[in-house]
Each structure stands twice: as structure tokens, then as C-alpha cells.
ZALUMDO-198031 format. One record per residue (C-alpha): residue in one letter; z negated, x negated, y negated. Coordinates in Angstrom, 2 decimals. Layout:
REM residues N
A:Z:X:Y
...
REM end
This chain:
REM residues 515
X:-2.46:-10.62:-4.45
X:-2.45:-7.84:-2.20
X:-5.29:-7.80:0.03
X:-4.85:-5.97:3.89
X:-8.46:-7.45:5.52
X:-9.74:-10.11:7.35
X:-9.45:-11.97:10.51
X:-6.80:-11.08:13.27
X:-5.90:-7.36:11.81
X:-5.08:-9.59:8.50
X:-2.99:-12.20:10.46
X:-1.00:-9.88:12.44
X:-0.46:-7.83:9.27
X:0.62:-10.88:7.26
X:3.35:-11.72:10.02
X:4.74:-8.48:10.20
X:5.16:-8.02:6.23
X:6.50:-11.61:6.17
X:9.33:-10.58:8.79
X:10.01:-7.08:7.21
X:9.74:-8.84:3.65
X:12.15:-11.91:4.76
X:14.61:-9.12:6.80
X:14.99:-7.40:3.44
X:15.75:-10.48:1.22
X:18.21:-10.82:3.66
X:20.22:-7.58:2.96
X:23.32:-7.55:0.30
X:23.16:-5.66:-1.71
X:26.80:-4.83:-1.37
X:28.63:-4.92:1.65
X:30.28:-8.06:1.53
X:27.73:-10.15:1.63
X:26.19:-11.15:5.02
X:22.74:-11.67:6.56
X:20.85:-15.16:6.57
X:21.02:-16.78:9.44
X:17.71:-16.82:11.94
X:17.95:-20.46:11.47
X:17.54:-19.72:7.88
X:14.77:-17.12:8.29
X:12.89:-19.69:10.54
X:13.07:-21.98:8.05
X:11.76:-19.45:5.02
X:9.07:-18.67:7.20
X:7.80:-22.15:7.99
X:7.90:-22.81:4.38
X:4.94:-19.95:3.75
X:1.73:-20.01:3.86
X:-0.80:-17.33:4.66
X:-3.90:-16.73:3.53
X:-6.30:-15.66:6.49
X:-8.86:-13.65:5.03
X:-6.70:-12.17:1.89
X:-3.74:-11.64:3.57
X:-1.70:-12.91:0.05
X:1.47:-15.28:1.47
X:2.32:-17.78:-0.34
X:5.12:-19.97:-0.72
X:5.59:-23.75:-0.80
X:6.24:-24.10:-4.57
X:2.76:-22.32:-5.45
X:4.07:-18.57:-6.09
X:3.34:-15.68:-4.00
X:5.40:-13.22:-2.19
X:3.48:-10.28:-1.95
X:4.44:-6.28:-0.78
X:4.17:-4.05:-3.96
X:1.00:-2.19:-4.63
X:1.66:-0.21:-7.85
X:1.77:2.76:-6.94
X:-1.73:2.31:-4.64
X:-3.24:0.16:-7.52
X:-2.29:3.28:-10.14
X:-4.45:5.61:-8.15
X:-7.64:3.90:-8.48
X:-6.76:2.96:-12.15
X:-6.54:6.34:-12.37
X:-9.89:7.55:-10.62
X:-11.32:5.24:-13.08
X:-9.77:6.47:-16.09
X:-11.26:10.37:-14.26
X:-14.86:8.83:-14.52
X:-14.09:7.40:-18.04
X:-14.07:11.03:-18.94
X:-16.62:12.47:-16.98
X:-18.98:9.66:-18.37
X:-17.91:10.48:-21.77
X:-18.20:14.73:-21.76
X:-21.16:14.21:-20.15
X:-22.84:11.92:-22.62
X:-21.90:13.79:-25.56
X:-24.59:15.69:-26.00
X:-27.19:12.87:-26.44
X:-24.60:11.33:-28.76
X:-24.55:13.93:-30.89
X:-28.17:15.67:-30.59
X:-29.82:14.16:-33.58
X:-26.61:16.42:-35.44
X:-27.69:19.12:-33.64
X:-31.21:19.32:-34.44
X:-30.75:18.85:-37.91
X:-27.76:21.72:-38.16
X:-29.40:24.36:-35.54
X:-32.67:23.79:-36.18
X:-33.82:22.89:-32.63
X:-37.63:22.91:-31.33
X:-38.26:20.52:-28.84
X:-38.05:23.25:-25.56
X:-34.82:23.64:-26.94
X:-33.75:20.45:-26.91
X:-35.04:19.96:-23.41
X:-33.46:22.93:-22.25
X:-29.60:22.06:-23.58
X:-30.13:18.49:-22.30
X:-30.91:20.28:-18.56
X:-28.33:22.43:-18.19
X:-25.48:19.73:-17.33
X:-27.94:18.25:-14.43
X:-28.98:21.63:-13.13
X:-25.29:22.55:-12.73
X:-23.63:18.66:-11.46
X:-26.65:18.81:-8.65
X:-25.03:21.84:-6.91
X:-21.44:21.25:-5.77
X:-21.19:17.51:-5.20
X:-21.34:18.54:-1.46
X:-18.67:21.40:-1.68
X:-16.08:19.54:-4.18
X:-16.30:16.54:-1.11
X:-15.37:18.62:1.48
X:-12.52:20.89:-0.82
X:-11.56:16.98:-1.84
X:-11.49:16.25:2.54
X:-9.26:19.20:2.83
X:-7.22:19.77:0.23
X:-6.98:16.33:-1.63
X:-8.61:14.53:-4.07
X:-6.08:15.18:-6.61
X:-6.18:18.69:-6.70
X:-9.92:19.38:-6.96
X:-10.08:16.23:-10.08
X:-7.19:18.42:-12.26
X:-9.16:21.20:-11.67
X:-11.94:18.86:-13.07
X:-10.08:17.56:-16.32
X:-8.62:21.35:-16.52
X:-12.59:22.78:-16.73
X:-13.86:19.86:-18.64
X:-11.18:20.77:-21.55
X:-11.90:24.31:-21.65
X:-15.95:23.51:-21.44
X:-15.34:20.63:-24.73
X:-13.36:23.23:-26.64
X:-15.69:26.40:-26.37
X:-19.11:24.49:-26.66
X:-18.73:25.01:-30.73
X:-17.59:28.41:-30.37
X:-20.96:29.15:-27.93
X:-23.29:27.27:-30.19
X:-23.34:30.46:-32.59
X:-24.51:33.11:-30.43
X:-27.89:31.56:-29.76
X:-29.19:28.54:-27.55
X:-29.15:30.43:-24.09
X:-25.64:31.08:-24.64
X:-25.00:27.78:-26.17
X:-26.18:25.99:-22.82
X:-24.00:27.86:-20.61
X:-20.52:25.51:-21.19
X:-22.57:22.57:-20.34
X:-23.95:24.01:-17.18
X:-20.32:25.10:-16.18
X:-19.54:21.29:-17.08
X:-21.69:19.86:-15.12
X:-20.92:22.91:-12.41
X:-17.14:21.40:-12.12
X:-17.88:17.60:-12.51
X:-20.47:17.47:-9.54
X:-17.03:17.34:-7.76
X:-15.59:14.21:-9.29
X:-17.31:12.08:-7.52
X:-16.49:12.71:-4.09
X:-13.06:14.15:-4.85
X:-12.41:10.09:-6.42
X:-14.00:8.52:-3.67
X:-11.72:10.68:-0.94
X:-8.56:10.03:-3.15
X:-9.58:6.22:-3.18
X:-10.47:6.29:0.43
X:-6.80:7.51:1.28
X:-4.87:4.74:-0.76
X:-6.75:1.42:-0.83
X:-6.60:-1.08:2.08
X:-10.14:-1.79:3.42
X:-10.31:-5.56:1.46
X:-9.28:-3.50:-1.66
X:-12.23:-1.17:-1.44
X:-14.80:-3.30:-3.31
X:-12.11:-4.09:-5.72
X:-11.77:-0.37:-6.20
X:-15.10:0.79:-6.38
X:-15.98:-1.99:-8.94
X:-12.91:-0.69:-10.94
X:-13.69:2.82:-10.86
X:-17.47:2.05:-11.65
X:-15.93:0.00:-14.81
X:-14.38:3.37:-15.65
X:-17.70:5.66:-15.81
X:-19.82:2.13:-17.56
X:-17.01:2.35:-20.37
X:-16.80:6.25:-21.14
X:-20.83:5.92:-21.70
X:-20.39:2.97:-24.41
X:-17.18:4.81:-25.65
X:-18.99:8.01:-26.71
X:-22.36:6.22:-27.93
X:-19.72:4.13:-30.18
X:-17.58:6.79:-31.72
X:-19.87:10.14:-31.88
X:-22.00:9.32:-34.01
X:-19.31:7.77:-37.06
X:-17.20:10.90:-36.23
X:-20.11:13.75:-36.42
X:-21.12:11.89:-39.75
X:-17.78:12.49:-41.05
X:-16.03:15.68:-39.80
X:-19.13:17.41:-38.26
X:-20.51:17.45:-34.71
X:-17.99:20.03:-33.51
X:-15.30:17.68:-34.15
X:-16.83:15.03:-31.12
X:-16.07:17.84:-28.77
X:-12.62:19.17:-29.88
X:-11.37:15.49:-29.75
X:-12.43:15.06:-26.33
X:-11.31:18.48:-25.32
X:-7.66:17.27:-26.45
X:-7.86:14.31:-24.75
X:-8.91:15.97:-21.20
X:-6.03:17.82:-21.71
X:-3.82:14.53:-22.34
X:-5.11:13.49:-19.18
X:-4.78:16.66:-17.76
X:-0.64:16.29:-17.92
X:-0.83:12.41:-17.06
X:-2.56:13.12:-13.90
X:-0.58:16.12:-12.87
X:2.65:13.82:-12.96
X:0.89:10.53:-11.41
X:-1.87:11.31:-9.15
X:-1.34:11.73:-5.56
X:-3.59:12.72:-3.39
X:-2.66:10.57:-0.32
X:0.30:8.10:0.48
X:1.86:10.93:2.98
X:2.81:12.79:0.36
X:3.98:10.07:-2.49
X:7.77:9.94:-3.11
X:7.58:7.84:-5.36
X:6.24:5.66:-2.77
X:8.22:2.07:-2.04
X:9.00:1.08:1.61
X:7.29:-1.91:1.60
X:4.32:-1.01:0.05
X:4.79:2.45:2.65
X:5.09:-0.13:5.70
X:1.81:-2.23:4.59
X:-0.15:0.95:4.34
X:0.83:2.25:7.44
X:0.16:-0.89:9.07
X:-3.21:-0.14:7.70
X:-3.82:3.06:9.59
X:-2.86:5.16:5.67
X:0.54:6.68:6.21
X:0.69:9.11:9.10
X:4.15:10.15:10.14
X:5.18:13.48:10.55
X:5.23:13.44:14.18
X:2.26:11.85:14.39
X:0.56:14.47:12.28
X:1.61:17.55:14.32
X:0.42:15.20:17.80
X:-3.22:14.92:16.28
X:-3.75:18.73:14.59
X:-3.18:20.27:18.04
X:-5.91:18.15:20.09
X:-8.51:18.16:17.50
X:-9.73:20.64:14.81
X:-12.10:19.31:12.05
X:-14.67:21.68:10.86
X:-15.38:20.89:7.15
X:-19.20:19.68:7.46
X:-19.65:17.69:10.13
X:-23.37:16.89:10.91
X:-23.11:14.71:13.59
X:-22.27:11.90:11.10
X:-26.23:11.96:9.81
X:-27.30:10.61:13.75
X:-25.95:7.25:12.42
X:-28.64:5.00:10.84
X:-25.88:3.12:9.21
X:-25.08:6.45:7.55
X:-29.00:6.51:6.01
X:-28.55:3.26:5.07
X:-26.18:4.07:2.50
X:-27.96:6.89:1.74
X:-31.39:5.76:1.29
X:-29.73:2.88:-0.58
X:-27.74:5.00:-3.05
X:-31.27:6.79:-3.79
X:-32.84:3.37:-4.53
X:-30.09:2.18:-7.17
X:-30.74:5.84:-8.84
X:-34.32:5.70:-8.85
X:-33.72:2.38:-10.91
X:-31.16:4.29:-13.46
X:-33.45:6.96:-13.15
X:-36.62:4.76:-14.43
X:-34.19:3.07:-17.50
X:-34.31:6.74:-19.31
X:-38.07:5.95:-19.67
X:-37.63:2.38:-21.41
X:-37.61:4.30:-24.80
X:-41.02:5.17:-24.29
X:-41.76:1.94:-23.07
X:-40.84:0.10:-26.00
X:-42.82:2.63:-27.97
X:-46.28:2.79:-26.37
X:-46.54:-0.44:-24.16
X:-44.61:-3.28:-27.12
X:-45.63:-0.57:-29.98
X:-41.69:-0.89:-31.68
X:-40.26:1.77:-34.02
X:-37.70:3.92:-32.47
X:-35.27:2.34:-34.20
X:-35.93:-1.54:-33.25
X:-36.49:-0.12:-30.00
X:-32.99:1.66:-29.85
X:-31.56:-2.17:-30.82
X:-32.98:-3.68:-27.84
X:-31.92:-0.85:-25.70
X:-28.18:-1.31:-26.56
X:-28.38:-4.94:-25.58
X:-29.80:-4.00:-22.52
X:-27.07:-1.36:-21.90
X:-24.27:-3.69:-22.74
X:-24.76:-6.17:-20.06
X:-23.17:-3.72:-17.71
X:-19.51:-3.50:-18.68
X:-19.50:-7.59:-18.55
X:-21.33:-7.61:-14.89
X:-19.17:-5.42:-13.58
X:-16.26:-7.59:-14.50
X:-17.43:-10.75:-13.02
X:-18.58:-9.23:-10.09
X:-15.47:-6.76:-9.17
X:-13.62:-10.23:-7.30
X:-16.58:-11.56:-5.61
X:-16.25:-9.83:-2.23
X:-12.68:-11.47:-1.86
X:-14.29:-14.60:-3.21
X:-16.59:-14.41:-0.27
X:-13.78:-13.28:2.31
X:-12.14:-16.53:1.10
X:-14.82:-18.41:2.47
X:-14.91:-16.76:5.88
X:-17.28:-14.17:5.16
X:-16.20:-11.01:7.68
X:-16.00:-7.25:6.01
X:-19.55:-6.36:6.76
X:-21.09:-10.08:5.86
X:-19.49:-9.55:2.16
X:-20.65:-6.01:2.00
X:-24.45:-7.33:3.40
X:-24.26:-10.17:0.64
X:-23.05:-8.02:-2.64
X:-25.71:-5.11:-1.70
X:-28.67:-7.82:-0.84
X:-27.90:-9.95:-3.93
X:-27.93:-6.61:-5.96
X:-31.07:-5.53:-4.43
X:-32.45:-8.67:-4.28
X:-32.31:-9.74:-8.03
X:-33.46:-6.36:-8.87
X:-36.51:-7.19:-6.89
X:-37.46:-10.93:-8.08
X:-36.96:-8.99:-12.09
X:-39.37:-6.34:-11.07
X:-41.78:-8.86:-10.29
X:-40.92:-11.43:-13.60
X:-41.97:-7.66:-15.62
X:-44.92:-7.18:-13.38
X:-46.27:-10.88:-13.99
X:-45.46:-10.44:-17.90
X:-47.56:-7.74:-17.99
X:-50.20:-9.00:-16.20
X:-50.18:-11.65:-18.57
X:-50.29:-9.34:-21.14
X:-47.10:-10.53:-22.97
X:-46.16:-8.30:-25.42
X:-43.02:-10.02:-26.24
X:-39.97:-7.63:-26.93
X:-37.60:-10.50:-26.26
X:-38.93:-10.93:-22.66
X:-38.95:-7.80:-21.65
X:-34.97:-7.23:-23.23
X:-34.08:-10.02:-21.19
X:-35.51:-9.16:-17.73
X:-34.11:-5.53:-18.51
X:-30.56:-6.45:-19.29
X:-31.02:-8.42:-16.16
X:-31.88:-5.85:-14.18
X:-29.48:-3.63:-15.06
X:-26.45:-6.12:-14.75
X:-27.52:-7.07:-11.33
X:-26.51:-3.53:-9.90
X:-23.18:-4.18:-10.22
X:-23.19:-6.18:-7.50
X:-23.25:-2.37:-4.95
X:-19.77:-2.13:-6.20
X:-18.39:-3.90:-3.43
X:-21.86:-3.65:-1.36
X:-23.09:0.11:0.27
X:-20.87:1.93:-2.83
X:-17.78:0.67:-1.07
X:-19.02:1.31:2.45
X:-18.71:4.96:1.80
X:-15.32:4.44:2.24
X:-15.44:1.94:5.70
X:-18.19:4.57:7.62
X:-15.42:7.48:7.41
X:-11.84:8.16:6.27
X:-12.29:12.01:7.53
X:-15.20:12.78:6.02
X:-15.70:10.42:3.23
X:-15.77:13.61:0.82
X:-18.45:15.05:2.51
X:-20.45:11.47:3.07
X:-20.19:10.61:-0.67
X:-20.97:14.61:-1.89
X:-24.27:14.39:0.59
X:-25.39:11.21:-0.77
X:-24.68:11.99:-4.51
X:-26.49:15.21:-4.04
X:-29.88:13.27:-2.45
X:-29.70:10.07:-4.88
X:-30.27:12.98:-7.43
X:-33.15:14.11:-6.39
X:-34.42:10.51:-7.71
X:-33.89:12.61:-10.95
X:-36.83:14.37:-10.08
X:-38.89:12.09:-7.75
X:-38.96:9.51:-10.60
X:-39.94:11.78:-13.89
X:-42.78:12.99:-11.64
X:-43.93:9.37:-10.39
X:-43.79:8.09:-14.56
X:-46.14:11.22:-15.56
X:-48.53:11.02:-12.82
X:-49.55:7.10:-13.66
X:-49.07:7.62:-17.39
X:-51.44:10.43:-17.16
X:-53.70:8.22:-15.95
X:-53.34:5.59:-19.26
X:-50.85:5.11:-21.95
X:-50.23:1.82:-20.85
X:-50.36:1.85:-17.24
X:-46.48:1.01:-16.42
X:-47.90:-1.16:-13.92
X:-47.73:0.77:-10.77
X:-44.37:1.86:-11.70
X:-42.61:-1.22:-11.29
X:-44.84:-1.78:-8.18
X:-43.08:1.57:-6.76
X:-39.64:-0.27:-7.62
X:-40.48:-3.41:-5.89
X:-41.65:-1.43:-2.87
X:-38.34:0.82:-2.83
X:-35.72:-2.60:-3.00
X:-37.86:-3.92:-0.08
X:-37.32:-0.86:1.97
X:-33.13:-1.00:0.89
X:-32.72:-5.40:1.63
X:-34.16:-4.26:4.43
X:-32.33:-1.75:5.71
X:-29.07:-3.14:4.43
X:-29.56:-6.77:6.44
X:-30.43:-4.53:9.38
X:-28.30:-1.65:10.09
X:-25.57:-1.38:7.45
X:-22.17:-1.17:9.48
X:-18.42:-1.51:8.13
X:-17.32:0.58:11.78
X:-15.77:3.04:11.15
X:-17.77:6.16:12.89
X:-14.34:8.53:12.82
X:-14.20:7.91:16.25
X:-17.39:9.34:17.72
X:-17.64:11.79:15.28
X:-14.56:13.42:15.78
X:-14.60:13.48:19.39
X:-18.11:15.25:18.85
X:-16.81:17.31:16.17
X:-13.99:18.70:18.36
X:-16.00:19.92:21.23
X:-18.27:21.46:19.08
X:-15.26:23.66:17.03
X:-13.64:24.13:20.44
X:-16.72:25.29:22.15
X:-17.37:27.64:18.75
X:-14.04:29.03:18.40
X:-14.33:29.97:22.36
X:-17.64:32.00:21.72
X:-16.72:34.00:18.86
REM end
């Protein structure tokens, strides 16, 4: 099915594919033949059926007639496959650090310090690869991405002789280049997917980064046993570069510039407001001027709302790097029963986000509008995560020491975020199609400052006792309040292009005047 919205956009949409679909069924395809006549097409028509909310036709005998989307769906499949190795390169190095203490000799400052160095540099140019990605195209800042990542993989054995300050600086330049892959996906995303397809997408793309984690945590270890931890990152520096070449001759940055592009699938994306034509193009750059960063966006609460609840869902990925210690000090397991539980709880997410990638259309099926499904997915996710905090609250209150129940209510909790997939993750993409770079590079920059909000919050109440983990989950409870309620209040699926621009343009008019 190929999905173009909801309500009266998605009916007028339908019956304007269905007559350019049925006119081109018509055609011979030699000259000989002749068209169908209207009677004919009348007839063809009458015998569909359309779908109101999906916009999928379909006909009489129970198949569909749909526009192509292959070369929209290959973008996002695409994106995903970006994260897949972003995921992975980044989640080497905790694959493979056990290797590396045992072969360099590392104290545990050391250890500390390598494991920083990718953070310290992804934290600084989310913002900046967003707006490159709003100007120039998300394709062309993500091979830059896969280009860096290769180079970073393949000199990271060659660096780990000349000392550990040395040693850290490929990972640092890693995580320097991949703070832009984010946003740069999103704005590439943004540009090709209908607004129906972007839950679809962002559940897809989320699938990507969820399997490149489990990928490297199942191969680096059996491969650094065997041929050395050097060979973990050679392999995946060969493989960035494998990507590197597919994506150079697939990606696209935007439909306008696709020629591999089909008309119908051209037609339904223009219908969607995706394809700009020529004309139109030169028509719009002479009345307006974009700056890059556009501030005026931020004096939208339905802006903060995604923002605020992006932060929330990181404080909660955020607080899952301190279960190890959890297991160890509050259920008193062995690191190494301890790491069993943890990989159940970590597999649960792959599985979540496949069920849950089709529920917003499952909703829109049922009537639901745009910003009803996105309310629903982001509430539910929120929602769950909430009722589980309080499950491990009462369990500890009732001093239950159970492994078991704990494992369960974690695993829980962490398959229940898939459900902002198609909730505030996707409305990144239905606040702004101009700035969407920007939008997602601002709030992947402040959702990782969790990264430090939460280390600080664990230390201060485990300074107080060992044990006391029960003020933490408090905090977590507190901070999914604060996003249902936000979310059921102000989250929007308007698109804010509109005010902002015109705002935008008298400010770069009224600048360009003065100087």
C-alpha cells in the first residue's frame, strides 16, 4: 500500500492518481492501438474502491492498484541501513574493550577516557550537520559520514600504538562526523516520504540503529577471539566503504533531483507538496531567502514538546547504562549472570519495533486523524513507561529481590519506547520540511545533555546508600508525567513552515538591508 494521508487531502489525492493511473492503462503501447472508451474508464473506476484514511485503491477482485514507491521506499531503507552503521562503529569499542584491556594494559582512567571521546565529539555538530543536511542535502553530508567513518575504522589500530591520547583521537573524529547522521537522515527522509509514511519511516530507520547495536555485540567478540581485536575494525572499515559506493549510486537527496524517478510515483509526490518544478523553484528563491538557523521556530510550544519529549526517552536510555550496577549491588548477581539478564532485556527492542512500525496506519484505519495517531503512539509509549516505573518502585518497596521480576519489567520498559517511532520522533518531520535539519540537530544536541543530567542524578542518591535506586525511578516517573502531559496538550502535526518563513524573510531582508 502506498499511503498519501488522511481525510479530504487523502480523498482528493486518491481520485486524481486513480484518473492519471486509469489514463495511463489506457495508452498503447504502440500506435495502433486506441484509447478506452470514457464509458469504459467510468466503469473501471466504479469498480474501485478507496481507502479513506490510507489512500491504497483497491479493486473489486481484492488486489490493489497502487502508484509505485520504490524509489521513495529505497531512501528510507537506506537511511536505515546509514544508522545500521553508525550504531555499529559506534558500539565497537564496548564490544571489544575487555580485548583491549587485556592487550594494552588499560587502567581504569583509561578506559573511561577512550569510552568518552566518541560522546565528547557526536555532542558538537548535530546542530551544524542539520543545517549543511537543510542546505545542501541529506545525501551529501551522510557519504561524507560513511567516507569518515571508514577512514576513522581503518586507522584506530594504526593509532592504538602511539599511546592512549593518540589512540582516542579517531574515535573523537568518529563521533565528530556522525553527530551529523542524524539530522542529515531525518532531512533526507523528510524530503521523500508522504506524511502517513513518516511513522512507517521513522520506525524503519530506528529498526536500522536497534540492529547495528545487536550486530556488533554478536560478532565482535567471536571475531576479536579469533583474528585479534584489530580485525573488528578493519571489517567494518571495508564495509563503510561498501556502503560508501552503494550510496553514492542510490541515494538521493530529494525527489527534484531523482532521474531515476517514475512519473507516477513523481505525480503522487508532487501532489504531496515533494516535487517542486523548476519554475516553481526560481518563483519562491526570489521572494524569500532562508537564513540557515532560524530561531523563530523555538516560540512554538509544540516545538518544546518534541524537544522536552526527546530528552525524556534519553534520560530513560540514559538510566539503562546503570542497570549493570543495578544487578550488582541492589539483586547482588555476578557480572556475568547479570550480563545474561541484560541481553534479554536488550533484545526485546528489535521485536517491538517490528510490531509497532504499522500501528499508526492501523489507527488511521480506524479514523484516527494525523495528530490523534501521533498523540496515541507517544502517550502509549510514555504511558507504559510510567505504570513499569511504578511496578519497579512497588517491587522494591516490597523488597523483592527477584532477578526475574525486575528482567521482566526492564525488557518491558525498554520495548515500550518503540512506540515514539511513529509518536513525537516522526513529528520532527510534520513541524517543518525547511528546517527539519536544524529541528532534529537542536533536539539531538539537548536530549544529550540527559547524558550528563542523568550520571549526575544516579551518583548523587547512590552517594547517599548503595541501595537507594529508589528516588531514581521516582525522577523517571516524574519526567513521563511532565512528557503525557505535554504531548496530550500541545503536540501539533501543523506544519509551522508557514509562519516561520514569513518571519524568517523579514528578518534576512531587514539584515541584508543594514549591512
Amino acid at each position: 500500500q502506498v499511503y498519501i494521508g488522511s481525510g479530504s487531502l487523502a480523498n482528493q489525492t486518491c481520485k486524481q492518481t486513480m484518473t492519471i493511473t486509469s489514463k495511463l492503462s489506457s495508452q498503447a503501447p504502440n500506435k495502433s492501438q486506441q484509447k478506452l472508451p470514457e464509458s469504459q474508464l467510468g466503469k473501471d473506476s466504479k469498480l474501485a474502491k478507496e481507502d479513506e484514511v490510507s489512500g491504497a485503491v483497491q479493486i473489486s477482485d481484492g488486489s490493489q492498484r497502487t502508484p509505485q514507491g520504490e524509489v521513495r521506499n529505497l531512501q528510507v531503507y537506506l537511511v536505515a541501513v546509514s544508522r545500521l552503521m553508525c550504531y555499529l562503529a559506534r558500539a565497537q569499542l564496548g564490544a571489544v574493550l575487555p580485548f583491549l584491556i587485556n592487550d594494552l594494559h588499560l587502567t581504569t582512567a583509561e578506559q573511561g577516557y577512550l569510552m568518552s571521546r566518541y560522546a565528547s565529539g557526536y555532542i558538537l555538530t548535530q546542530i551544524v550537520g542539520g543545517v549543511l543536511a537543510d542546505k545542501h542535502g541529506g545525501s551529501i553530508v551522510i557519504a561524507f559520514v560513511i567516507f569518515a567513518t571508514a577512514l576513522c575504522c581503518f586507522m584506530i589500530p594504526v593509532f592504538a600504538a602511539f599511546g592512549i591520547k593518540v589512540f582516542g583521537i579517531p574515535f573523537f573524529v568518529m563521533g565528530f562526523c556522525q553527530g551529523a547522521l542524524m539530522p542529515a537522515g531525518s532531512v533526507l527522509v523528510a524530503r521523500w516520504v508522504l506524511p502517513s509514511e513518516r511513522s512507517w519511516a521513522s520506525a524503519i530507520t530506528g529498526m536500522g540503529a536497534c540492529m547495528g547495536t545487536l550486530l556488533v555485540n554478536f560478532v565482535a567478540a567471536p571475531i576479536a577471539s579469533r583474528c585479534g581485536w584489530q580485525a573488528v575494525f578493519r571489517i567494518t572499515s571495508l564495509s563503510c566503504f561498501g556502503l560508501l559506493i552503494a550510496w553514492l549510486r542510490l541515494a538521493c537527496s530529494s525527489p527534484d533531483t531523482c532521474r531515476t524517478l517514475s512519473q507516477s510515483e513523481k505525480v503522487l509526490l508532487k501532489q504531496a507538496g515533494l516535487v517542486t518544478e523548476k519554475s516553481e523553484k526560481v518563483g519562491s528563491a526570489s521572494k524569500i531567502h532562508k537564513p540557515f538557523f532560524n530561531l523563530s521556530l523555538f516560540f512554538h510550544v509544540p516545538v518544546w514538546t518534541v524537544l522536552v519529549s526527546h530528552f525524556v526517552q534519553n534520560c530513560q536510555v540514559y538510566f539503562a547504562e546503570w542497570l549493570p550496577l543495578f544487578y550488582n549491588t541492589y539483586l547482588g548477581l555476578t557480572p556475568d549472570m547479570a550480563a545474561f539478564y541484560l541481553t534479554v532485556v536488550a533484545s526485546m527492542e528489535l521485536p517491538a519495533r517490528t510490531v509497532t512500525k504499522d500501528m499508526p496506519d492501523h489507527y488511521a484505519k480506524r479514523g484516527m486523524s494525523l495528530l490523534q495517531c501521533r498523540k496515541v503512539m507517544s502517550v502509549q509509549g510514555f504511558g507504559y513507561h510510567l505504570v513499569l516505573c511504578a511496578i519497579v518502585a512497588a517491587l522494591m518497596l516490597s523488597n523483592v529481590t527477584s532477578p526475574l521480576a525486575f528482567t521482566i519489567a526492564f525488557a518491558l520498559s525498554r520495548a515500550v519506547q518503540a512506540f515514539h517511532s511513529g509518536g513525537y520522533f516522526a513529528n520532527y518531520m510534520d513541524l517543518t520540511q525547511d528546517y527539519v535539519g536544524m529541528l532534529n540537530g537542536v533536539g539531538n544536541t539537548l536530549a544529550s545533555v540527559a547524558g550528563i543530567v542523568v550520571p549526575h542524578f544516579v551518583t548523587f542518591n547512590l552517594g547517599i546508600s548503595s541501595d537507594n535506586w529508589l528516588p531514581i525511578i521516582g525522577g523517571g516517573m516524574v519526567l513521563n508525567l511532565l512528557a503525557v502531559a505535554m504531548i496530550s496538550r500541545f503536540m501539533s502535526t501543523s506544519s509551522l513552515d508557514g509562519a516561520v518563513s514569513s518571519c524568517a524573510g523579514r528578518w534576512w531582508l531587514q539584515t541584508g538591508k543594514t549591512s
